[in-house]
Backbone as CSV, one residue per row, in Angstrom:
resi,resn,N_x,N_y,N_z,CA_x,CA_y,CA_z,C_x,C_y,C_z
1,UNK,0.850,-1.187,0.000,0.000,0.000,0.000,0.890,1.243,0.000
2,UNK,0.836,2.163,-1.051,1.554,2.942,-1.037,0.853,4.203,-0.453
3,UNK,1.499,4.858,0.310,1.095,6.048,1.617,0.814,7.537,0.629
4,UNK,0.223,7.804,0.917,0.156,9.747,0.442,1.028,10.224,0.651
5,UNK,1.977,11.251,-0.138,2.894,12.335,0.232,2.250,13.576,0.157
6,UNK,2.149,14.615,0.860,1.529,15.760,0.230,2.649,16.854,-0.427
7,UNK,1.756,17.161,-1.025,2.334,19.034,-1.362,1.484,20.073,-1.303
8,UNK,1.898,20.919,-0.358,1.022,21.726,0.161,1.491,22.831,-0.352
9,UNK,0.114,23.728,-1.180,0.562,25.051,-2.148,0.930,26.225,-1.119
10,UNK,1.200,26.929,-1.834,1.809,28.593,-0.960,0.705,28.877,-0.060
11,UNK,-0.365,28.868,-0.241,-1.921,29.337,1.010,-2.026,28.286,2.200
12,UNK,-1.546,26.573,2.120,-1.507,25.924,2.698,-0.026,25.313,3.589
13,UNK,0.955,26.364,3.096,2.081,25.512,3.611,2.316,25.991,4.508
14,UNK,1.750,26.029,5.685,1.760,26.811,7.349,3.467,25.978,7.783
15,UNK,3.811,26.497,8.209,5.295,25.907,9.045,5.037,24.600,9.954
16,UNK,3.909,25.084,10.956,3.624,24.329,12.063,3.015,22.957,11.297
17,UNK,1.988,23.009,10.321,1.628,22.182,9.619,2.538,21.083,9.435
18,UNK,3.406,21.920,8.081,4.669,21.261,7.503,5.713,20.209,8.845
19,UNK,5.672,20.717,9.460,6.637,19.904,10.470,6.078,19.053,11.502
20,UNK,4.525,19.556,11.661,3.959,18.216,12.225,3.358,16.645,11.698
21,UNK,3.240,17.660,10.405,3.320,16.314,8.858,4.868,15.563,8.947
22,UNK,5.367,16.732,8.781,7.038,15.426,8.631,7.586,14.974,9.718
23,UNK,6.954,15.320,10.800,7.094,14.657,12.485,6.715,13.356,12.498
24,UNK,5.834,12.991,12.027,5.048,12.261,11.622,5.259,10.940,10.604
25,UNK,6.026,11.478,9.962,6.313,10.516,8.978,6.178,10.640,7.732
26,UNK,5.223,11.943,7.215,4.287,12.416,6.360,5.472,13.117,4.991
27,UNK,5.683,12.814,4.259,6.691,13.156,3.241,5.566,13.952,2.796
28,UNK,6.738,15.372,2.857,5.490,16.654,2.812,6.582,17.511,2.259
29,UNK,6.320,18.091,0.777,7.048,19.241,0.167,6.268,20.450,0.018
30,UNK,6.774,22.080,0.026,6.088,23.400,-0.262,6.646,23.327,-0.758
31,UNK,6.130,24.674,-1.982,6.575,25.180,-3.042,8.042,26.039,-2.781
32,UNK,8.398,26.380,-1.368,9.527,26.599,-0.913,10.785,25.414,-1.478
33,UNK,10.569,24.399,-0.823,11.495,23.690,-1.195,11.410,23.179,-2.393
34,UNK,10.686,23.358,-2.933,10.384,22.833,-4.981,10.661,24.647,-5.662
35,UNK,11.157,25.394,-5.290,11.435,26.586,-6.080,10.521,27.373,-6.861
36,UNK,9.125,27.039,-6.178,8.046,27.365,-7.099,6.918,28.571,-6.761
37,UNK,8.193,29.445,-5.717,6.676,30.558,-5.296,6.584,31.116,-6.142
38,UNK,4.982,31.650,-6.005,4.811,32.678,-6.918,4.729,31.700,-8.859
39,UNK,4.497,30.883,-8.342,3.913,30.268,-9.958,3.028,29.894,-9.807
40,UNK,2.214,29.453,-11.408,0.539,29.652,-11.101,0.123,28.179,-10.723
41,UNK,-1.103,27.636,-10.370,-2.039,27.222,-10.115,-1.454,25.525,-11.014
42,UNK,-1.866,25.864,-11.993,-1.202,24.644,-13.066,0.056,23.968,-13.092
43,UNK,0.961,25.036,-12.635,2.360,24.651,-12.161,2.578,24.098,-11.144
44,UNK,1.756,24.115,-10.192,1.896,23.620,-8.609,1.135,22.383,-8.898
45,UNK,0.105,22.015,-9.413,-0.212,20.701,-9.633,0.727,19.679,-10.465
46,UNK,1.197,20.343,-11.967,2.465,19.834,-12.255,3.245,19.311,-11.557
47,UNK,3.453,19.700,-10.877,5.289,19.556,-10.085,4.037,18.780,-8.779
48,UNK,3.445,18.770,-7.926,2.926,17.631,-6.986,2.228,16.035,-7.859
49,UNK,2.273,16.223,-9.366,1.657,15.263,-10.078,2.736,14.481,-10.133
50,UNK,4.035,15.013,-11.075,5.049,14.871,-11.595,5.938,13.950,-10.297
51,UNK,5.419,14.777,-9.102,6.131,13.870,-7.595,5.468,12.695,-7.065
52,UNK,4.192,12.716,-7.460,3.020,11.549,-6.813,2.632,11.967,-5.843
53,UNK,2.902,13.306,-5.660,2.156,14.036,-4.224,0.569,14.402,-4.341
54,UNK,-0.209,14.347,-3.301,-1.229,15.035,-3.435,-1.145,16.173,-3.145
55,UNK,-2.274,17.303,-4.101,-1.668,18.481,-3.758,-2.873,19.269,-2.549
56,UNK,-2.412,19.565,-1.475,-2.984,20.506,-0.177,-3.716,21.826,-0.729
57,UNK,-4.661,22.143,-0.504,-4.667,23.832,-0.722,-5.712,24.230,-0.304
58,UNK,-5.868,25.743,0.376,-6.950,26.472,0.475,-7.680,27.257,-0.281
59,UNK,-7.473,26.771,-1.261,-7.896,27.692,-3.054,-9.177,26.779,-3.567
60,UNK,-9.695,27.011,-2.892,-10.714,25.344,-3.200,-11.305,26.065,-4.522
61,UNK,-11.803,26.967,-4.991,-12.681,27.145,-6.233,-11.367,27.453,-7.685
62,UNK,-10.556,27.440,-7.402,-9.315,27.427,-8.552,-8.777,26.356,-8.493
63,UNK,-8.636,26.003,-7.696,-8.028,23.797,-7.854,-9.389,23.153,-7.982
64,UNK,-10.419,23.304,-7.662,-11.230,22.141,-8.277,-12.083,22.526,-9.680
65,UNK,-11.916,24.048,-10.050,-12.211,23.801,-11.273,-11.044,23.836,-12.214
66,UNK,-9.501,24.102,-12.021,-8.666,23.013,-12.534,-8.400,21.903,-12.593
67,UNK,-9.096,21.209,-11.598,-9.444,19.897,-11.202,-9.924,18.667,-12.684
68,UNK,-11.359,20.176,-12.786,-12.373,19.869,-13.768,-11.650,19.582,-14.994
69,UNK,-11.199,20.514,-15.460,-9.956,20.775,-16.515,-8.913,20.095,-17.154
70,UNK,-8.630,19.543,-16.331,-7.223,18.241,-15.948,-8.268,17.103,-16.780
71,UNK,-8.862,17.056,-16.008,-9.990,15.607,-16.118,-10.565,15.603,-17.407
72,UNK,-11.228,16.872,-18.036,-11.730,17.328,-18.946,-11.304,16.626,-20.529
73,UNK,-9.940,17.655,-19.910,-8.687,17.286,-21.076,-7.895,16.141,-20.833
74,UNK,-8.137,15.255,-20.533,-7.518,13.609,-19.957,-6.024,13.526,-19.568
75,UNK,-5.918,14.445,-18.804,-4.839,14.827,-18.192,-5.203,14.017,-16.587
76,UNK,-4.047,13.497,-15.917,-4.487,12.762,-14.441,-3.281,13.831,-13.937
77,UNK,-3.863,13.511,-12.399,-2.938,14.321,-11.628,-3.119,13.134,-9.953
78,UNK,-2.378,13.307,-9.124,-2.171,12.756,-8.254,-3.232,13.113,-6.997
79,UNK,-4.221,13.662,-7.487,-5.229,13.780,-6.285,-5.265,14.961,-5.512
80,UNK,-6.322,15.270,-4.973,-6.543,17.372,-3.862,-7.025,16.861,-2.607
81,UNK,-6.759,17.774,-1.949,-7.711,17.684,-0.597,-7.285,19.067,-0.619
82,UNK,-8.707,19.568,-0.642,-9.311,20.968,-0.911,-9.479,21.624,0.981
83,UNK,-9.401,22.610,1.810,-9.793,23.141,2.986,-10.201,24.640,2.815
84,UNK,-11.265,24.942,3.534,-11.667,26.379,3.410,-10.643,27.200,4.603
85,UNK,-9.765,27.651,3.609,-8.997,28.631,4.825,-9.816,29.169,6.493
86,UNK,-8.649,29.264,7.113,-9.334,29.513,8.544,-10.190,29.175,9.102
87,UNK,-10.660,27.569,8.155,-11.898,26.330,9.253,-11.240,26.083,10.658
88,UNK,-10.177,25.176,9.953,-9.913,24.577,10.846,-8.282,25.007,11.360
89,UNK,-7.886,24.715,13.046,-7.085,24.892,13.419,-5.586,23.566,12.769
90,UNK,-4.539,24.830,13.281,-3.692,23.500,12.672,-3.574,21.966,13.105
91,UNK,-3.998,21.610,14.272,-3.852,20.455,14.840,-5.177,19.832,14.305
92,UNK,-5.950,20.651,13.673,-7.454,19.900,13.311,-6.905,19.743,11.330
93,UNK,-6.788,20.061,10.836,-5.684,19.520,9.781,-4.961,18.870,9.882
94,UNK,-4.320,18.679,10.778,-2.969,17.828,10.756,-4.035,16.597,11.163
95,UNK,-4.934,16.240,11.860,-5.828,15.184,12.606,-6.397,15.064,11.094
96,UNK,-6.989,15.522,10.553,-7.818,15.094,9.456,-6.869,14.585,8.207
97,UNK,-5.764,15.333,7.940,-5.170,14.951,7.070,-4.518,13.469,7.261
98,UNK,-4.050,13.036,8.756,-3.621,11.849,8.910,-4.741,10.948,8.705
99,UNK,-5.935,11.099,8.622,-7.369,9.864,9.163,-7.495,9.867,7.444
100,UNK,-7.890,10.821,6.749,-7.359,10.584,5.044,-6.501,9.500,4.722
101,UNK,-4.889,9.571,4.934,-4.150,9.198,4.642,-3.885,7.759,5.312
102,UNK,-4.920,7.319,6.719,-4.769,5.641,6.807,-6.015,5.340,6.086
103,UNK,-7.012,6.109,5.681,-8.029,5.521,4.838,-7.570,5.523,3.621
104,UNK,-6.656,5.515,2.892,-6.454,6.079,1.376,-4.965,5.510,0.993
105,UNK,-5.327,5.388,-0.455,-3.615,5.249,-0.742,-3.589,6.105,-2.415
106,UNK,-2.238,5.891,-2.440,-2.194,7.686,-3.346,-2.706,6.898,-5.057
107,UNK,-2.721,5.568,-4.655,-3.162,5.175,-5.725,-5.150,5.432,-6.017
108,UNK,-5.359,4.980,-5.002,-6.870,5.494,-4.779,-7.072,7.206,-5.270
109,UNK,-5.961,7.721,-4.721,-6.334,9.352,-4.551,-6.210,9.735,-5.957
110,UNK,-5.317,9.204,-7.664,-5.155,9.498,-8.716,-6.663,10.541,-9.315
111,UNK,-6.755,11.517,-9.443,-7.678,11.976,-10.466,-8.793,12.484,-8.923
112,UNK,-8.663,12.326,-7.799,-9.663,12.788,-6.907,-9.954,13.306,-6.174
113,UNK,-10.638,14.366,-6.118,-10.964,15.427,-4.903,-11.199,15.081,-3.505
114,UNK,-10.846,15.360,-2.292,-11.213,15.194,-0.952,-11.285,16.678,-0.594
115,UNK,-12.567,16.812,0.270,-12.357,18.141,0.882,-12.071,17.275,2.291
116,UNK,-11.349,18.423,3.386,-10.876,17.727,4.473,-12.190,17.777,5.240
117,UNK,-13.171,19.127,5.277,-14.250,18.801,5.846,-14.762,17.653,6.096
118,UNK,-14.671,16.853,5.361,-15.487,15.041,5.414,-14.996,14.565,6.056
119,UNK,-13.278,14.597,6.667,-12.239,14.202,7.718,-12.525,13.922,9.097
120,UNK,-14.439,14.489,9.347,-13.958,14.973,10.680,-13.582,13.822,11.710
């Protein structure tokens, strides 16, 4: 069973996040360490597709109708888990994102949306 890695875009890559993911065990890249701030939307899925990462973000209405898009144009990508900025606290992300990731494998996740809301 192969595990989820995430990549969490520039709106989602909180510090505290990031290091309680890789505390964890959680092979977790930002666009920091992939050289990619400040590039668009399409590029950040690229480069988390291209890795087998799923990609993190609080952009939920621009990643899932690039989502659409991807899919549209038979393009696959490695899977979203979409969050509405400032729901949830970081330890309530980091809790949801782990209960995802023993339900799931990144093979399951190919081509598919999760909002974390459903996490609870």
């Amino acid at each position: 069973m192969s595990l989820i890695q995430i990549y969490a875009d520039e709106e989602a890559m909180d510090s505290d996040l990031v290091a309680a993911l890789r505390s964890r065990g959680v092979a977790t890249i930002t666009p920091l360490d992939a050289g990619l701030v400040e590039r668009s939307d399409d590029e950040q899925l690229e480069f988390a597709t291209d890795h087998g990462c799923v990609l993190y973000t609080f952009n939920v209405s621009d990643f899932y109708r690039l989502h659409t898009e991807w899919v549209l144009g038979g393009r696959e990508h490695a899977g979203m888990i979409l969050a509405p900025q400032q729901r949830f606290s970081t330890g309530e992300q980091l809790r949801r994102i782990l209960r995802l990731r023993a339900a799931t494998t990144s093979l399951c996740m190919r081509n598919r949306v999760e909002f974390l809301g459903n996490w609870g």
